[in-house]
C-alpha positions as CSV (number, residue, x, y, z in Angstrom):
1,X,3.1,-4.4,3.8
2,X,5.5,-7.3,5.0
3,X,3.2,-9.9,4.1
4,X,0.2,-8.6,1.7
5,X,1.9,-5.8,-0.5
6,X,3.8,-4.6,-2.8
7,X,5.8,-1.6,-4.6
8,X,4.3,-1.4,-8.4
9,X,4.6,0.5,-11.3
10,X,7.6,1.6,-13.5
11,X,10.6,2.9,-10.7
12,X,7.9,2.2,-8.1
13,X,5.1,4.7,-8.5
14,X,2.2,3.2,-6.2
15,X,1.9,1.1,-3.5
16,X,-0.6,-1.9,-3.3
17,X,-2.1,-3.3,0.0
18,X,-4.3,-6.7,-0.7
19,X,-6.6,-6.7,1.4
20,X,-7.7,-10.5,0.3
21,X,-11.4,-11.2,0.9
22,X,-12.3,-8.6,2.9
23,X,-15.6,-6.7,2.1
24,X,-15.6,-4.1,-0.2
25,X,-17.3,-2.2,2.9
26,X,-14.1,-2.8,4.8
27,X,-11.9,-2.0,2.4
28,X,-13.4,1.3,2.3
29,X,-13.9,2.0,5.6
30,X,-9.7,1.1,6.5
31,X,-9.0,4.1,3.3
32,X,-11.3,6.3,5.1
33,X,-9.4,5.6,8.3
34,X,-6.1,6.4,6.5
35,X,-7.0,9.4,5.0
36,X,-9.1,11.0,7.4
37,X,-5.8,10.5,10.3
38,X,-3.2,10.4,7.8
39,X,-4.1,12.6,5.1
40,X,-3.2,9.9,2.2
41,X,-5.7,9.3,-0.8
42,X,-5.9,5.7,-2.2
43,X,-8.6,4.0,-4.6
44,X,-9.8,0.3,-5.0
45,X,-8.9,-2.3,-7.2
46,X,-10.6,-5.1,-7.7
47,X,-9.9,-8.5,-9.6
48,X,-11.5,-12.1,-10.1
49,X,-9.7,-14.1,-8.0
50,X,-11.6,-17.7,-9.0
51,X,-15.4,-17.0,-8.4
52,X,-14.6,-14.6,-5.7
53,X,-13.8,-10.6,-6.4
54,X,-10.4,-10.0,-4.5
55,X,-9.9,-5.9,-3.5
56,X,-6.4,-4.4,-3.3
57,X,-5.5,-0.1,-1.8
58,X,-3.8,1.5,-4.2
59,X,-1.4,4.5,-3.0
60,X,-0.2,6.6,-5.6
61,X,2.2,9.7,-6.1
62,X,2.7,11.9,-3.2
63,X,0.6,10.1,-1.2
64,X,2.7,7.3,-1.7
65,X,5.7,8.5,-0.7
66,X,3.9,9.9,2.4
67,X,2.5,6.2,3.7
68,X,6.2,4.9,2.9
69,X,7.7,8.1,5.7
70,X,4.7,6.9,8.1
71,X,5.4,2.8,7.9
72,X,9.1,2.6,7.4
73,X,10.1,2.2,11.1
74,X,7.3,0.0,11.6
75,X,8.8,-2.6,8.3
76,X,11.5,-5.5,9.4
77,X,14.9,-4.2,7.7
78,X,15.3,-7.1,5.2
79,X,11.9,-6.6,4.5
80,X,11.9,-2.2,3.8
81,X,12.9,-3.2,0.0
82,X,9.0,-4.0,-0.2
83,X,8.6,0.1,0.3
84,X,11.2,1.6,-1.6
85,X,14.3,1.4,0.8
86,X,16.9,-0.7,-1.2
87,X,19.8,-1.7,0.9
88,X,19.1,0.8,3.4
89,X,18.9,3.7,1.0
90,X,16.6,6.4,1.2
91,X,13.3,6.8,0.0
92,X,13.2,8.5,-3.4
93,X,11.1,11.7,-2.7
């Protein structure tokens, strides 16, 4: 999340992890890892990046909000914007 994501949508809605050219197999098998310990639902997306597919985690709703409670301490403080914490505010539950 410090490096390869980002907070999306209108007022933040979903979370996106690129995962850059990793396998679609790998991709899947990290959002079977984070649901199956975590509990959190995501889906794929995928985009042409050149000739090469690109695939991205999308976290939406109350997932969302439960993958920002589980990273935040883990995020550099200048860097927690990139989640949802603005200026050391709370998430927005």
């Amino acid at each position: 999340m410090m490096d390869d994501g980002t907070l999306e949508g209108e007022r933040a809605q979903r979370i996106i992890i690129c995962t850059g050219f990793i396998e679609l197999s790998e991709v899947n098998r990290l959002r079977f890892i984070i649901f199956n310990k975590y509990n959190i639902s995501s889906y794929v997306k995928s985009f042409q990046n050149g000739n090469n597919l690109v695939y991205s985690i999308v976290i939406l709703g109350e997932n969302r909000k439960r993958f920002q409670l589980l990273i935040n301490s883990y995020i550099v403080s200048s860097l927690l914007y990139r989640i949802g914490f603005n200026k050391g505010l709370k998430i927005k539950m």
